[in-house]
C-alpha atoms as a printed R data frame, in Angstrom:
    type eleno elety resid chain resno       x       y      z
1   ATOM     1    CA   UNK     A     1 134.378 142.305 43.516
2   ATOM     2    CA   UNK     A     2 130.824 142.142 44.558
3   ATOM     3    CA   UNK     A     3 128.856 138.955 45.102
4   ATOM     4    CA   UNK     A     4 125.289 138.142 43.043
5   ATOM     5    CA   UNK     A     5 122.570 136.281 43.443
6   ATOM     6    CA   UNK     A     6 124.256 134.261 40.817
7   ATOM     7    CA   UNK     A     7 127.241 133.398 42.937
8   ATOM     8    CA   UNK     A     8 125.519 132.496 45.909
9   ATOM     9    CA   UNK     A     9 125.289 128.905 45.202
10  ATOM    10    CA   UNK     A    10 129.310 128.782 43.851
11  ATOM    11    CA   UNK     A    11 130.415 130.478 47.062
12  ATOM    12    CA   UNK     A    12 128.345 128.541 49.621
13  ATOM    13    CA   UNK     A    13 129.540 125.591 47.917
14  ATOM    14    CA   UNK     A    14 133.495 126.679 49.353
15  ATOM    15    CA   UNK     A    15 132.183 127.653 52.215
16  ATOM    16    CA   UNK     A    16 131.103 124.157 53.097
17  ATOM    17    CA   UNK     A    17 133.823 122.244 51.722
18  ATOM    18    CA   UNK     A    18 136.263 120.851 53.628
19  ATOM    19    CA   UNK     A    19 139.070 120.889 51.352
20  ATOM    20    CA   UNK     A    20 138.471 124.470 51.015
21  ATOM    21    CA   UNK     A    21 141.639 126.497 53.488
22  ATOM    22    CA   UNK     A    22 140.410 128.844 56.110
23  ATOM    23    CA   UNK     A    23 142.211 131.459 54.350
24  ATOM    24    CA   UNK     A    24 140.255 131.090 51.070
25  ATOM    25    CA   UNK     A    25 136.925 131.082 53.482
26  ATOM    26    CA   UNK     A    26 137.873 133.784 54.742
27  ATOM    27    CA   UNK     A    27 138.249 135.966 52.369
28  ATOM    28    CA   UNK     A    28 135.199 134.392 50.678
29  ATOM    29    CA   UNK     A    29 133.565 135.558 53.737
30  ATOM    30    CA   UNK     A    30 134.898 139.138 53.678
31  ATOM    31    CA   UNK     A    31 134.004 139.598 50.267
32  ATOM    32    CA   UNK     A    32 130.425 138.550 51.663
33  ATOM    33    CA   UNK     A    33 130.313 140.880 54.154
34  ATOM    34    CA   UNK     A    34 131.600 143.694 52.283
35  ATOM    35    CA   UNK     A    35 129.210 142.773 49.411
36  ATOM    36    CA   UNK     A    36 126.143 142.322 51.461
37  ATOM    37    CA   UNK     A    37 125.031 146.296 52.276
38  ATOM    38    CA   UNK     A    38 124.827 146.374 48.124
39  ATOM    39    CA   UNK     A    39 122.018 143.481 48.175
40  ATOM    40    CA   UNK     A    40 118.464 144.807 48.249
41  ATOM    41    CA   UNK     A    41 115.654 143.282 50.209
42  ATOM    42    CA   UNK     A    42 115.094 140.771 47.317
43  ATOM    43    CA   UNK     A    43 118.578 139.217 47.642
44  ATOM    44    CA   UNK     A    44 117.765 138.368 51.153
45  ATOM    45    CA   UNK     A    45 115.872 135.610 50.270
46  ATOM    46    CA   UNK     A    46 117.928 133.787 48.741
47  ATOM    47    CA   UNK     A    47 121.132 134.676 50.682
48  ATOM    48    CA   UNK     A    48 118.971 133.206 53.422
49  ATOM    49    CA   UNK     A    49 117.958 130.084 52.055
50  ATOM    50    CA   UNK     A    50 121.521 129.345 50.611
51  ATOM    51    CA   UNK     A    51 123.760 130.879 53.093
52  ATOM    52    CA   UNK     A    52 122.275 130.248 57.003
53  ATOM    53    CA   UNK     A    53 122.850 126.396 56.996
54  ATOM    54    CA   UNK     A    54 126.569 126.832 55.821
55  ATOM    55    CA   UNK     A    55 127.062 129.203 58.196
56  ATOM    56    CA   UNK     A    56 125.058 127.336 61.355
57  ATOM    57    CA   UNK     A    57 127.490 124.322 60.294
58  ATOM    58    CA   UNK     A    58 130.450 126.600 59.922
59  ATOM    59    CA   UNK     A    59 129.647 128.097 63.829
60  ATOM    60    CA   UNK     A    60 128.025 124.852 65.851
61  ATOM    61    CA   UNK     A    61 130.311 122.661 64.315
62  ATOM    62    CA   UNK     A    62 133.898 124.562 64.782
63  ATOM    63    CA   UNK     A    63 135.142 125.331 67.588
64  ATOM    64    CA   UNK     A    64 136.215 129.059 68.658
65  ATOM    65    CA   UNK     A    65 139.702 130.300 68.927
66  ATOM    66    CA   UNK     A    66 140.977 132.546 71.723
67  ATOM    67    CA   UNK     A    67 143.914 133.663 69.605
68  ATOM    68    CA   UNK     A    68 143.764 135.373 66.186
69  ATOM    69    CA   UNK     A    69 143.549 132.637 64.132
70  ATOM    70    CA   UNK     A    70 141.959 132.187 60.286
71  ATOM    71    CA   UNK     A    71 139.793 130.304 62.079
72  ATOM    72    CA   UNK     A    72 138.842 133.285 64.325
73  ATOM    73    CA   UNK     A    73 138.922 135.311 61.210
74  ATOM    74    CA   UNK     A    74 136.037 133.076 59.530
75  ATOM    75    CA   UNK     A    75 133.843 132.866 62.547
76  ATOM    76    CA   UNK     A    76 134.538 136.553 63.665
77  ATOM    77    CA   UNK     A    77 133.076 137.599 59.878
78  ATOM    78    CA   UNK     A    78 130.406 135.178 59.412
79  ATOM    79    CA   UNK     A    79 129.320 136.540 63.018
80  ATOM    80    CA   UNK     A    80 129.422 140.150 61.326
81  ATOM    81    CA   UNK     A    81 127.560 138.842 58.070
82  ATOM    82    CA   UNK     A    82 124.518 137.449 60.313
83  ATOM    83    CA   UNK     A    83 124.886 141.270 62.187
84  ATOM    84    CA   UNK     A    84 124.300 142.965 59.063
85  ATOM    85    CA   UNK     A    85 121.385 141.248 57.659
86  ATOM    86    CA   UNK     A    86 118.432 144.000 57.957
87  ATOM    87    CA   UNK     A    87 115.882 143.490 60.626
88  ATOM    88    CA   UNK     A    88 112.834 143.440 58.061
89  ATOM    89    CA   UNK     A    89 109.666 141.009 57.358
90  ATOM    90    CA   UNK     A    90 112.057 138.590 54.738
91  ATOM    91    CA   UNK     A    91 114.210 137.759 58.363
92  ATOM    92    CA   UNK     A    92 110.712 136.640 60.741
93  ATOM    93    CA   UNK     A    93 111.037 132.801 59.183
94  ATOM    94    CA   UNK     A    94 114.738 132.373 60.123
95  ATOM    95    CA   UNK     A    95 114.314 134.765 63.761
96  ATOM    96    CA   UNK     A    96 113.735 131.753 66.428
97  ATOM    97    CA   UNK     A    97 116.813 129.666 64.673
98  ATOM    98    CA   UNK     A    98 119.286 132.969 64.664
99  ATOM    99    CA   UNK     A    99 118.499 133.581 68.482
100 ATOM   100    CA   UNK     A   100 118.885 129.959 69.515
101 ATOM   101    CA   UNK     A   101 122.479 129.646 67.343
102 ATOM   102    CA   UNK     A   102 123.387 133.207 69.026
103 ATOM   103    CA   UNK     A   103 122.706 132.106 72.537
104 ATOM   104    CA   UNK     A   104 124.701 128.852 71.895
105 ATOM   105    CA   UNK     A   105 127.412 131.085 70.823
106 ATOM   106    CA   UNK     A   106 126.996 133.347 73.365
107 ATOM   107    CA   UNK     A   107 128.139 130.350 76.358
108 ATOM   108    CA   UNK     A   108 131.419 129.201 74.021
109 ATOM   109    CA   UNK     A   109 132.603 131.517 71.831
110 ATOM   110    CA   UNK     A   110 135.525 134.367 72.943
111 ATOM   111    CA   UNK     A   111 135.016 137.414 74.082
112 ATOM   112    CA   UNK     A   112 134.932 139.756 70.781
113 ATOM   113    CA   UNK     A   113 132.709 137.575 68.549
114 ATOM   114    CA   UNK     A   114 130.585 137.309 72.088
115 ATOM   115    CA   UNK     A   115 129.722 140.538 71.689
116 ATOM   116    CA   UNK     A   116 128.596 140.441 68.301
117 ATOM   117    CA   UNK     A   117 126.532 137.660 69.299
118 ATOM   118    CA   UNK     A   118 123.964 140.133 71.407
């Protein structure tokens, strides 16, 4: 299944619930990631708008695993997610908040999601 526009909203929503398992995120998250090379440079903006906040609060607020975890799993693919977004003129707005989250990240999280940081 692909994610919409549509969806955005819906999926966010689990995202950022608590109640939600880290194995339901995760896969949320997957299906994200594996959806988000379909999107054209109109989705962007508002993947942006609905998605960066849950994911800041999913990455400052957590805490990162050193062992393969779901919680590794979640933070590992949301790292990927922010990766894949294209470089292009709908990114400039959210560029000095993505650098300072990735160079928080870069002092506390492990190794391999470290390197996904840069």
């Amino acid at each position: 299944m692909t994610l919409s526009p549509s969806s955005f909203e819906t999926t966010a929503k689990e995202l950022s619930d608590r109640r939600t398992s880290f194995a339901t995120k995760v896969n949320l998250a997957a299906e994200l990631r594996d959806s988000i090379d379909s999107f054209n440079d109109a989705d962007f903006v508002p993947f942006l708008a609905v998605f960066l906040p849950v994911f800041e609060k999913l990455l400052r607020g957590g805490h990162p695993k050193f062992v393969d975890s779901p919680e590794h799993k979640l933070r590992n693919c949301v790292l990927e997610i922010l990766n894949r977004i294209p470089n292009k003129d709908f990114l400039k707005d959210y560029v000095p908040g993505l650098v300072d989250l990735c160079l928080v990240l870069l002092d506390k999280e492990n190794e391999e999601n470290a390197v996904i940081c840069l």
